[in-house]
N, C-alpha and C positions, 0 to 999 in steps of 0.2 A: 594874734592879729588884732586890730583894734577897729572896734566896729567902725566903721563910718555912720552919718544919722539915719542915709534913704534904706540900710542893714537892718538899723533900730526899728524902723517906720513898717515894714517887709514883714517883720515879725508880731512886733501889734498888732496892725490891721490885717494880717491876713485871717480870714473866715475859716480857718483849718488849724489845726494841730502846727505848730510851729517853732522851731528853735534850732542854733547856733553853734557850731562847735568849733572851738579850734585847732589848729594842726598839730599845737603843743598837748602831746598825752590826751587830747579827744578830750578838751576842756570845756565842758560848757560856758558859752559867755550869753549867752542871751535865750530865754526861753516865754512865749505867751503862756496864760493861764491855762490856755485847753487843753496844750501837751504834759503840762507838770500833771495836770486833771487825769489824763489816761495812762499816765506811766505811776499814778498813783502817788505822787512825792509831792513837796510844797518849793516854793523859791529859797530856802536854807539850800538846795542841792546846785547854787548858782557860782559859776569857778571852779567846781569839782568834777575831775576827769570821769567818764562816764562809767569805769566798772567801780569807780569807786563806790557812787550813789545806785549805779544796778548791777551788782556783781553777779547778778544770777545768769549777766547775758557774755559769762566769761565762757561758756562753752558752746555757743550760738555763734551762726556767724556775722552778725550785725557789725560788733567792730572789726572784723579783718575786711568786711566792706566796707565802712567807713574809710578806713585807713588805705581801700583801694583807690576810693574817690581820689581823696589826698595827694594820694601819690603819680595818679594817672590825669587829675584835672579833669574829669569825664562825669556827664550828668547819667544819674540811673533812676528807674524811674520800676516800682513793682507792683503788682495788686494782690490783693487776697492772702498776704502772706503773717503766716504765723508768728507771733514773739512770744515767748514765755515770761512773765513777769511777777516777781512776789506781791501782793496788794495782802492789806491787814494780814500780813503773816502767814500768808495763802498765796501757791504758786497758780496763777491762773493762764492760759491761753487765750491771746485774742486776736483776731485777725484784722489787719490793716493795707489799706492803697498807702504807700510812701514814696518821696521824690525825696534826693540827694542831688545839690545845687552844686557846683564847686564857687565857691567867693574868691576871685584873685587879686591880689598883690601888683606893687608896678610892676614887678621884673614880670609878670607874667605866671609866678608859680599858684599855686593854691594855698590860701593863707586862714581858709577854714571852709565849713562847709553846711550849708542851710538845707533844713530838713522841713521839708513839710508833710502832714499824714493827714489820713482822716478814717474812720471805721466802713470799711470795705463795705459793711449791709448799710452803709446810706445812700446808698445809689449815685453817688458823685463823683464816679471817677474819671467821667469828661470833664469836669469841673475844675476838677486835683489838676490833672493835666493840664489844662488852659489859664489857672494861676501860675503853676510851677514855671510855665511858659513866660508867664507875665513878670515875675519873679527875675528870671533870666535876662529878660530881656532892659529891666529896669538894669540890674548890676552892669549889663553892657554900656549903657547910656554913661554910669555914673563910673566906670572901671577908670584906674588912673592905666591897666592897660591898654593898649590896641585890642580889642575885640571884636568880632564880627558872625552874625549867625544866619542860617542860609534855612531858608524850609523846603525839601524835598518833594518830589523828583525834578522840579525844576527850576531848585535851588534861589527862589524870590528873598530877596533880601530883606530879611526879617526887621534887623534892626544893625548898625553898625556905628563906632563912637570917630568922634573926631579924628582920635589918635590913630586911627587905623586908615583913615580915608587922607591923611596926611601923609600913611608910609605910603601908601598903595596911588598916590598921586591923585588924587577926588574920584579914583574909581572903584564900583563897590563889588562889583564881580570880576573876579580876577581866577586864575587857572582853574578849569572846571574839567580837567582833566585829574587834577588833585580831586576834587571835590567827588568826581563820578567813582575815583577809586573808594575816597572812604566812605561813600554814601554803599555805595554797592559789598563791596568785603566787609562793612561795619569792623573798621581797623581804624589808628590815628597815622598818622602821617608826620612825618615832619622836615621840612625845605628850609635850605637856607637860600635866599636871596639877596643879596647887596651888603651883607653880614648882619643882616636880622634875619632871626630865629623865627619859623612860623610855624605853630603845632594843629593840624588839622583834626578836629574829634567827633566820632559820630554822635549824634545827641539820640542815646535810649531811654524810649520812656518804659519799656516792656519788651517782653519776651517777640515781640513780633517784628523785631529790629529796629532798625533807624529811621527816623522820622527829620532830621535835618544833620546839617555839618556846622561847627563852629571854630571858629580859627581865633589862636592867639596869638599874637605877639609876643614873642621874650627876650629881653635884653639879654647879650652875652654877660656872664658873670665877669 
């Protein structure tokens, strides 16, 4: 996937651990200095699929979550959780809050995926959360797809892009019977309508479930 610049801009300035990966083999394409900082590596590990430059996280399950994101288009969001990582030649543990973005494509699929973390003992995991948010909500504005994000239980419209208020005729709330299902089952959904593709996703940030729905748009192949 090819970054676009507000992607670039997302990962600079954000005040956390941050970087980019893309769909192709978990490529890193873009990473800030705080995250190369904690995973212990320098910018030489830039373009290189992830178990290449940390092969120790081939029996972790980091990338088959990654690659869940990927596949499913679904934001996750974790706290306190352990990664194992080699630093000067030494396998250390350390514990992290982390959010997994998914970045889409026109057609709507997932065309890579932005990570944000930060060390779980700094106390800012309302923080993590309400960027990660912000994060989100920026790539909706700027998505070449229809996008749309709802915050729960009574689903205020977050934020939603031209493209979507075009299919949906200028309106921004639309089946909220969709919405109550995948807000309540924390499942996706997906309707066809007029022969556009709508994929309904619950947005988790943690183990306590769902905190809003986000809808995409996908062009028929």
């Amino acid at each position: 996937m090819k970054l676009s610049k507000h992607h670039e801009e997302i990962v600079k300035s954000s005040p956390f651990p941050a970087a980019i990966f893309d769909k192709e083999k978990q490529r890193l394409i873009s990473a800030n200095q705080a995250i190369l900082e904690a995973w212990g590596r320098t910018d030489a590990v830039l373009e290189q699929p992830l178990l290449t430059f940390m092969p120790e996280l081939e029996n972790q399950r980091y990338p088959k979550l990654l690659d869940q994101i990927i596949q499913s288009g679904r934001t996750w969001q974790e706290k306190q959780a352990i990664v194992s990582l080699v630093q000067s030649g030494q396998m250390i543990n350390i514990a992290v809050d982390y959010s997994y973005i998914p970045l889409f494509e026109s057609r709507g699929n997932t065309g890579a995926v932005l990570v944000l973390g930060s060390s779980s003992t700094s106390k800012i995991a309302d923080s993590l959360t309400f960027n990660s948010l912000q994060a989100l909500l920026h790539t909706v504005e700027k998505s070449e797809a229809g996008l749309c994000v709802y915050r729960s239980p009574d689903f205020k419209v977050e934020a939603i892009n031209k493209k979507m208020l075009d299919l949906w005729g200028g309106k921004a709330l639309t089946r909220l019977d969709v919405l109550n299902h995948v807000y309540i089952n924390c499942v996706p959904y997906t309707l066809n309508d007029k022969g556009q593709r709508y994929e309904y996703m619950p947005m988790v940030w943690d183990e306590s479930g769902p905190k809003g729905v986000y809808v995409i748009a996908k062009m028929e192949k």
